[in-house]
N, C-alpha and C positions, 0 to 999 in steps of 0.2 A: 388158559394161557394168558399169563400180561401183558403187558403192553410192553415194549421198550423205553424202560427209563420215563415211566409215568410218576405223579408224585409220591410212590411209594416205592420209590425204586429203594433195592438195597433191602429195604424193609418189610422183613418176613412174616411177622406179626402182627396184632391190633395191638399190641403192647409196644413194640417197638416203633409202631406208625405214629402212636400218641406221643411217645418221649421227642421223638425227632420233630412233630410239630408243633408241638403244646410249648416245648423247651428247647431244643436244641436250634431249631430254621430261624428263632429273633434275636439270637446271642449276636453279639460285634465281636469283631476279630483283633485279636492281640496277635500280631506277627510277627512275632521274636525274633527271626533271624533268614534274612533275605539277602536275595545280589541285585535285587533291583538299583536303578541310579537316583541317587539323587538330586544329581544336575536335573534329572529330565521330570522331576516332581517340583523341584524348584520354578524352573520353565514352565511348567505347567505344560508339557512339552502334546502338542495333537499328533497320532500318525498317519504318515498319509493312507495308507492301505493295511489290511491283513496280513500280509507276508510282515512288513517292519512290525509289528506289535506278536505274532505270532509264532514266524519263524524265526526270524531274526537271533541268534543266540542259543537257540532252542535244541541243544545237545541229543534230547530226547526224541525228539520228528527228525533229527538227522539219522540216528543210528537208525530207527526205523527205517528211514528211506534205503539207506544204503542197503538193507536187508533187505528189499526189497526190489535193488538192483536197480536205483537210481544213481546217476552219475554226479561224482563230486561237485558240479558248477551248478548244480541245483540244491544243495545244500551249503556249502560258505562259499562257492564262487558266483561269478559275473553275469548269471543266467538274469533275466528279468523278473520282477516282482512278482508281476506272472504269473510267469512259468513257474514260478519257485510254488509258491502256491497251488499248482495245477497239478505239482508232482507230489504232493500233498495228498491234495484229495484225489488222485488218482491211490498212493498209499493206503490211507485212510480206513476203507473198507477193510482192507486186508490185517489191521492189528486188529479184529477182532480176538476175544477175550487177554489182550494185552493192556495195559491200565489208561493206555494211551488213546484207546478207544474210548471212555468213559468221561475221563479229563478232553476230549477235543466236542463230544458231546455237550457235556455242562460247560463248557465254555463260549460255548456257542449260544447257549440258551442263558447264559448268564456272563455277561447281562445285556446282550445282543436278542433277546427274546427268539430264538431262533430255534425249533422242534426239526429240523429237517436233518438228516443222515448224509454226511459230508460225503461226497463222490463225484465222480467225473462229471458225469449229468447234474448233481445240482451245485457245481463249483463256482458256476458265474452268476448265478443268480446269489448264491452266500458271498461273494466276492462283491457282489455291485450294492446290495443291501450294508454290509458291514462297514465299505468303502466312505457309504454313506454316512453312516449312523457315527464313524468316528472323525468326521469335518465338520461336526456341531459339539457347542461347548459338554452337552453332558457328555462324552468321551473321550476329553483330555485325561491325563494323567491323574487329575487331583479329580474329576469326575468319575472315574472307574474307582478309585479307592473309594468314594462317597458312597455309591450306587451299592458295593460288596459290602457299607457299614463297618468300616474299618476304623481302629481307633488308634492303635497305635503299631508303628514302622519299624524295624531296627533292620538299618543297613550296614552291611559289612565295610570297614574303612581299615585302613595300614596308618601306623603310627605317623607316617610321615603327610597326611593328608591335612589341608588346611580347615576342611569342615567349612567350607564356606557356601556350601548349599544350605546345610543344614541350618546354619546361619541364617540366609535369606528365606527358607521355607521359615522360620519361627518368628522373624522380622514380618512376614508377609502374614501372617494373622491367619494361615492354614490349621482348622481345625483338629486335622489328625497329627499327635507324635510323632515326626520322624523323629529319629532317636540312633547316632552313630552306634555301631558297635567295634570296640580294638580288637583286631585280627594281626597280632602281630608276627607272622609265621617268617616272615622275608630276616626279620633280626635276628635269628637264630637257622639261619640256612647258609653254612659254613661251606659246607663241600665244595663249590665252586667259586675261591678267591676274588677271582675278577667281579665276578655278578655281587657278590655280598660287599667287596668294598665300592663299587659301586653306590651299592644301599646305603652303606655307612653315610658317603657324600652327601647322599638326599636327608641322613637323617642330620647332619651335622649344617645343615642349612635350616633345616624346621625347628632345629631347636637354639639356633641360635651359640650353640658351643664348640670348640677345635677338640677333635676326638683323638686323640695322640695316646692313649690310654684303654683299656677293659673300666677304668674308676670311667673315664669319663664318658665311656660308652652306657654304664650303667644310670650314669646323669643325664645325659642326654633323653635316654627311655624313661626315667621317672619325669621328666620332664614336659613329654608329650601326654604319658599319663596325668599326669595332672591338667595339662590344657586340655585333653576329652573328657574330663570329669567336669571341668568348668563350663564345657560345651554340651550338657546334660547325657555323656554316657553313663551306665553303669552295668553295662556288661561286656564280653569280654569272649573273643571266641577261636578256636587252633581247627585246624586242618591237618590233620595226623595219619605218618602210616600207622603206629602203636604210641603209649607213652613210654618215655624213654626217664630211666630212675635208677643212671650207673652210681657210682659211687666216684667223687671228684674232690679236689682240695681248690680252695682258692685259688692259689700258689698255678695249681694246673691251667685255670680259667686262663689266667691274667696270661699264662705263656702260650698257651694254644692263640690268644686272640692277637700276642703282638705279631705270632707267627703267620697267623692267615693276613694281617696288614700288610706284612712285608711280603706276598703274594705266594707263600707256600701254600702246597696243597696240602690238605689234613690227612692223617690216617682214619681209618675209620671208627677208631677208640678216640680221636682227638671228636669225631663227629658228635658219637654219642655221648662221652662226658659233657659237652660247650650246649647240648640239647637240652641235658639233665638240668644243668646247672640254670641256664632260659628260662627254663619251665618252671622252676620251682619259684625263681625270681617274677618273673610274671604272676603268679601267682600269687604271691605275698603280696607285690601290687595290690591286687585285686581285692584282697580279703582289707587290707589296709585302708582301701574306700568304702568297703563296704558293696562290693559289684560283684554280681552273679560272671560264672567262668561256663566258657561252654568246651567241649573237647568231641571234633570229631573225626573217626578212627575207623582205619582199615581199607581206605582207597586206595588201589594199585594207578596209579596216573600215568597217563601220555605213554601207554604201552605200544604205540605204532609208531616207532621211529620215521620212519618215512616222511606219514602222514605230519608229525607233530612239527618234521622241520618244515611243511607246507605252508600247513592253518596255525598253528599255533594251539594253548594249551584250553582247554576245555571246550572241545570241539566233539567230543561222544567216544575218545578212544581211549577210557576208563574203564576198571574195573574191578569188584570182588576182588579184596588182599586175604591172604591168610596169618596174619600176623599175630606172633602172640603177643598177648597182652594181658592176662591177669596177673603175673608175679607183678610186674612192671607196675600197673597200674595200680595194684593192693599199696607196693613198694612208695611210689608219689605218693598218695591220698594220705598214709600212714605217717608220712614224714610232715605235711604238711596239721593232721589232724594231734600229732605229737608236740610239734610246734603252736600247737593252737591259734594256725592259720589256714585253716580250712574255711573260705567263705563258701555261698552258694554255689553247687553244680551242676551241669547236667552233662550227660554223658551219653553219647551215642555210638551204636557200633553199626558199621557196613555188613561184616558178614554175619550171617542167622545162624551160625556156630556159638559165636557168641551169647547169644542172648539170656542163656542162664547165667553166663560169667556175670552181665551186666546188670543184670535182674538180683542176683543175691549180693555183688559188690555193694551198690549203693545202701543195701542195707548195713553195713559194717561200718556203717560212718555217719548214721543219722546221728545224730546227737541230745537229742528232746528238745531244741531250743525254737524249734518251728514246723510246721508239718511238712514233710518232704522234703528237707533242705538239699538232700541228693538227689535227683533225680535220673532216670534211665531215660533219656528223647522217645519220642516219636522215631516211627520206621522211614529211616533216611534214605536218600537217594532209590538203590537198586529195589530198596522193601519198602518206600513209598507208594504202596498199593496193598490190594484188598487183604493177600492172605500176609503180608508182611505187618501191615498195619493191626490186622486183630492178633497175629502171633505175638507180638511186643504186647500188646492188652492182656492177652488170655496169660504170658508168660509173667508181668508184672500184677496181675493179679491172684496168682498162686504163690509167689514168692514177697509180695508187697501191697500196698496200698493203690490199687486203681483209680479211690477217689481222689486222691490227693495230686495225681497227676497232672502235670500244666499244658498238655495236652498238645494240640496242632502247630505247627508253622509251614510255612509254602517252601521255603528254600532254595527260592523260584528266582529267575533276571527276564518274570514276563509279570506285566498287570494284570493280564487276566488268569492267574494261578492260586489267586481267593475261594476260587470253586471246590480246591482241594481241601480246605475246611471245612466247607459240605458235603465231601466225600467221607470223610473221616467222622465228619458225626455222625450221617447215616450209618457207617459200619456200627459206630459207638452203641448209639440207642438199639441198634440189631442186634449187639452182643446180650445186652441188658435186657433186650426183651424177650428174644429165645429161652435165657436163665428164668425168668419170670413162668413163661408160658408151661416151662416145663418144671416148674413147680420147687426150683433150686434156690430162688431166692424169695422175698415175701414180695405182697403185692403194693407197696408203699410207696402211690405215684408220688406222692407228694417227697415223701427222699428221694428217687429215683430221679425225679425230676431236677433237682436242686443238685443230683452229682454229677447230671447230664449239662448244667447252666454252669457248675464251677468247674469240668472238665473243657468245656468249651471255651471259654471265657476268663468265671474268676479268679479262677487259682493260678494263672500267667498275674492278673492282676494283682493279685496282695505279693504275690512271688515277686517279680521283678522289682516292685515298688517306682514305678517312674513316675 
């Protein structure tokens, strides 16, 4: 019997033990695409306790809890630090074989040096240790990403954001890239008049122009675009229920957008054409600098009315969409790859229905001009775990290139969510050395090795190019 979560955890073979320590444990982290803040990296921000660095925000320990038949003011209300904490590791034991269990493990131990099994009994001693260890500089903000060997950041921003952390973290001589990412989903979210001319306001302040127009609405947006390019973005990222790739005229645009100014409500064809039409323009964008696009697809959001007018949006009452999406997104790519403005992609899907769609899609559009220029993400959200994360593996490597892959990100609004790319290698080297051990691939530590450093690591590198 092993131990729990010794250093060979995850790792079933001597082959697979070798890759994940010889090569995969000294790799630095390229983290493509996060919600962390960057005010509080800028600040270099200390927390006071484990509930704010842990709980705080943490979508994932809340649905847990509530399954668990904790009450709402221990998850986003008024309850005490605490107690918020207590109801945790009172939790805790009980996600056994949930991914939650594993992730609250290595987060503990990393970089908290912490081997003890979170529960009621050892709550306050993990609670008065961590308390501690994060009131001394090595556990600020910019000390957690040092400690996890972090090299480069990309935080999610809205067109309309001044970047002015981002600013002062690069003023401030901090080693590691933060690196904005455009998230521009708010400028193409029609349905609700009031809330998007709203947005309009905020955009027509950031860019310095009177939006009186769809022309000058589309100036305004190239506009910010170029001020994040100046600000060292070059990538680019949507939150999507599917992509949308109706068929629109100009002519249509320009009437749909004077009509939603003047505060009419859209039909739902006015929705999906003014979507289509977004997307493809952002996307020229994109390819126009030369910036990687990220798309991702299939969230069903804020399905608890109740609860959503309570706490507000992304609070854990999400979930698996079933939406279709291959004509649609065949339809985009195509239009774009016809236009010969396809820049770099990458493409992720929520439900696991998908994943052949998305596994043979991106082969349709590689182009020879780079190794992987499409790519299929990482298992997001609900399949960021074990058997999600080697199904996306196992499936992109039947239908495509597994070396080439650019492999992990956290996609995390916690510091201590770096462990997941320890998670993720362990599976890596485990997949690669099982193949090995049973005699499916050759025995070429020295390749194996070097696919296990570029899936970790290099291949986000030469990919992103920052």
């Amino acid at each position: 019997m092993k131990p729990f979560m010794d250093e060979d955890f995850l790792l079933h073979s001597e082959t697979a033990q070798r890759l994940y320590h010889e090569n995969a444990a000294g790799m630095p982290i390229f983290d493509y695409h996060c919600h962390i803040s960057p005010k509080e990296i800028a600040e270099d921000r200390r927390f006071n306790n484990m509930a704010e660095i842990w709980l705080h925000g943490d979508h994932y320990k809340w649905r847990a809890m509530r399954a668990n038949g904790v009450a709402e003011k221990f998850c986003t209300g008024d309850a005490s630090d605490w107690e918020k904490f207590q109801k945790w590791a009172e939790t805790a034991p009980y996600t056994l074989r949930n991914p939650l269990y594993h992730w609250t493990h290595l987060e503990l131990l990393r970089p908290f040096g912490i081997k003890t099994e979170l529960s009621p009994s050892s709550a306050r001693q993990i609670w008065d240790t961590c308390n501690a260890l994060l009131h001394t500089k090595d556990f600020s903000c910019r000390g957690i990403i040092r400690k996890a060997n972090v090299k480069v950041i990309c935080t999610t921003d809205d067109p309309v954001d001044t970047l002015e952390y981002h600013l002062s973290i690069k003023e401030s001589g901090f080693e590691v890239k933060v690196i904005p990412a455009w998230r521009p989903d708010k400028a193409m979210a029609i349905e609700d008049p009031k809330v998007f001319n709203a947005y309009v306001g905020l955009l027509e302040a950031a860019a310095g122009i009177s939006i009186g127009s769809f022309d000058n609405f589309m100036e305004a947006i190239e506009k910010r675009h170029l001020f994040f390019h100046e600000n060292g973005c070059r990538l680019s990222d949507h939150g999507l229920e599917t992509i949308y790739a109706a068929a629109y005229t100009t002519a249509e645009i320009k009437s749909i957008f004077d009509r939603i100014r003047a505060g009419q409500t859209p039909s739902a064809d006015d929705v999906l054409k003014f979507k289509s039409a977004m997307l493809y323009e952002f996307a020229v964008m994109d390819h126009s600098r030369n910036w990687t696009q990220q798309y991702h697809l299939g969230a069903l959001r804020n399905t608890n009315t109740r609860m959503f007018e309570a706490v507000g949006a992304d609070k854990g009452f999400d979930s698996i969409g079933n939406f279709p999406v291959a004509v649609a997104l065949s339809k985009f790519l195509d239009r774009l790859e016809y236009d010969k403005k396809l820049t770099r992609t990458i493409l992720y899907n929520l439900n696991p229905c998908d994943n052949e769609v998305m596994a043979t899609m991106i082969g349709n559009y590689q182009d020879g001009s780079e190794p992987g220029k499409i790519q299929w993400g990482s298992g997001w959200w609900f399949l960021d775990q074990k058997d999600g994360m080697t199904n996306q593996m196992n499936t992109l490597s039947n239908q495509g290139l597994l070396s080439r892959f650019v492999g992990m990100l956290t996609d995390s609004r916690s510091f201590l969510s770096y462990s997941r790319h320890e998670y993720f290698r362990r599976i890596l080297c485990n997949l690669l050395g099982n193949d090995v051990e049973n005699g499916e691939i050759p025995t070429d530590m020295d390749f194996l090795g070097q696919i296990v450093e570029d899936i970790s690591y290099n291949n986000a590198e030469r990919y992103f190019r920052f």
